[in-house]
N, C-alpha and C positions, 0 to 999 in steps of 0.2 A: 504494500500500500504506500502511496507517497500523495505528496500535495504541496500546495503550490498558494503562498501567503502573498498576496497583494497589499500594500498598503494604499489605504484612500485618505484623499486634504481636500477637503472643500474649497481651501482657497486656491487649489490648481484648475478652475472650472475656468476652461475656455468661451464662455460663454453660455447661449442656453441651451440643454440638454436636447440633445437628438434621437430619438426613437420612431422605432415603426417597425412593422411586421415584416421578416425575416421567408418570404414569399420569391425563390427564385422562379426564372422561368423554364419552360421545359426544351427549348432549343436553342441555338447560338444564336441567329441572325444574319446579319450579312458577314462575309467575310474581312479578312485584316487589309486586304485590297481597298475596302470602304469608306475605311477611317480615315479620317482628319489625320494629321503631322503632331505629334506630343508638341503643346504647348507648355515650355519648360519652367517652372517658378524661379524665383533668383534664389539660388543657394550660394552659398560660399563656395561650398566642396562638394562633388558629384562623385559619389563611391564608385571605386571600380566594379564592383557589382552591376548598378546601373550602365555603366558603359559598356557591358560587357552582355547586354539585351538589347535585341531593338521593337521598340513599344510604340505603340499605336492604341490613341485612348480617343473614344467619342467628345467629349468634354472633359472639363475642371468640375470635379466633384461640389454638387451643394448640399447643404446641412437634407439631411433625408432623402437622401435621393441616390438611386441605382445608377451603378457606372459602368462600363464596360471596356475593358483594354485587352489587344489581344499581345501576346508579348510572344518572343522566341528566344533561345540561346543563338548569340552570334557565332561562340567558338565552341568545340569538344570542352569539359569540365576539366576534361586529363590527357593532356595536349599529347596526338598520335594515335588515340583513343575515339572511338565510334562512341558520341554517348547513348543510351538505351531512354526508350520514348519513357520508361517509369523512372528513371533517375532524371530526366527533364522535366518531366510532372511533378517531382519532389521540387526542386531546384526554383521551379517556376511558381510554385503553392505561395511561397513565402510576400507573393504579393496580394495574399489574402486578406495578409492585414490591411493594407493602405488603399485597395483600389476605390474606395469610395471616402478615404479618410477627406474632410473638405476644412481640417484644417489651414491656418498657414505657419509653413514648415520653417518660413524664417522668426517666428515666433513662439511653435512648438515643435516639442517632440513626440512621440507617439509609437516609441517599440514596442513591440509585439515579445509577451512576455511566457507565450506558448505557442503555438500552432499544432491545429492538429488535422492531417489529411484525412478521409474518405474516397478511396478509390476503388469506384464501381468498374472501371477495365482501362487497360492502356491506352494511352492517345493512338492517334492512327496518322498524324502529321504534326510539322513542327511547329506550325502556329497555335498557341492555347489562347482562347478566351475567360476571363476573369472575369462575373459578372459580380459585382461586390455592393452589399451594401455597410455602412457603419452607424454604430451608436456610440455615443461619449455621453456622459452622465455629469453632474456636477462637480463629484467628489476625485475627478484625475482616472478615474476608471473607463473603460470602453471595450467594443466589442466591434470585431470586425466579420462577415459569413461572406462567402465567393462559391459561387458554382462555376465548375470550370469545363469547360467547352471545349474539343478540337471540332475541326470540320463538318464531322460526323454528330455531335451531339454529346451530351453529356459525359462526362469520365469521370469527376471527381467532387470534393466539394470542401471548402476548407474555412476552418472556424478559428479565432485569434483575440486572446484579448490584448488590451491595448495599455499601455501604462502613460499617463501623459503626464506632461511636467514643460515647466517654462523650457527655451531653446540658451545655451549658454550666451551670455550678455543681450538678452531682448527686456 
């Protein structure tokens, strides 16, 4: 048995609390061909992580509202190395937590203090879609759910909570 102690501060609430019902839909939609260009917020520092995806997001997340980004791996994970579609679907989950985070990221932060996949079968192509939505609550606590898509329809579906806290010197 093990577990997992969050602490909650009321005075980390970014605002007012987001909720809504946790309702994915049952197929992807158009493909990554469709989407708009990632509109990139100003960060300081873009993790090689991020650079190392290329992502296509219908918009900028708003407070309660479904997002949809389809992402890929640019390179193999282990360079010389074929990666395998279910270590891409792992790899790739980890944007379950933020695909609909509508914070701002030069203000907060918002990692993801678990994640946990559901994989109904392996993707069948390298583009995944992320359909995400998120809740953040008063107290610095949050929750993030994504059904995740390849071309074919559903494969997976991943749940995240969220720990937020002010961004260093904001």
């Amino acid at each position: 048995t093990s577990a997992l102690r969050i602490r909650s501060d009321e005075s980390l609430a970014p605002g007012d609390a987001y909720s809504f019902p946790f309702a994915p839909p049952a197929r992807p939609g158009p493909g990554p061909g469709s989407e708009r260009p990632v509109t990139r917020r100003k960060l300081g520092y873009v993790p090689g992580w991020l650079r190392a995806v290329d992502f296509r997001r219908e918009q900028l997340s708003q407070p309660g509202q479904k997002n949809r980004a389809w992402v890929r791996l640019r390179k193999n994970l282990v360079s010389g190395e074929p990666t395998r579609p279910i270590v891409q679907l792992a790899a790739l989950s980890d944007f379950s937590a933020g695909i609909a985070n509508p914070l701002d990221f030069s203000e907060w932060t918002s990692p993801n203090a678990d994640l946990t996949l559901h994989i109904l079968r392996e993707p069948q192509s390298p583009w995944l879609a992320l359909e995400g939505i998120c809740a953040i609550a008063h107290d610095g606590l949050g929750q993030s759910s994504a059904t995740i898509f390849d071309e074919k329809g559903v494969c997976a579906r991943g749940q995240a909570s969220l720990l937020v806290d002010r961004s260093p010197g904001s």
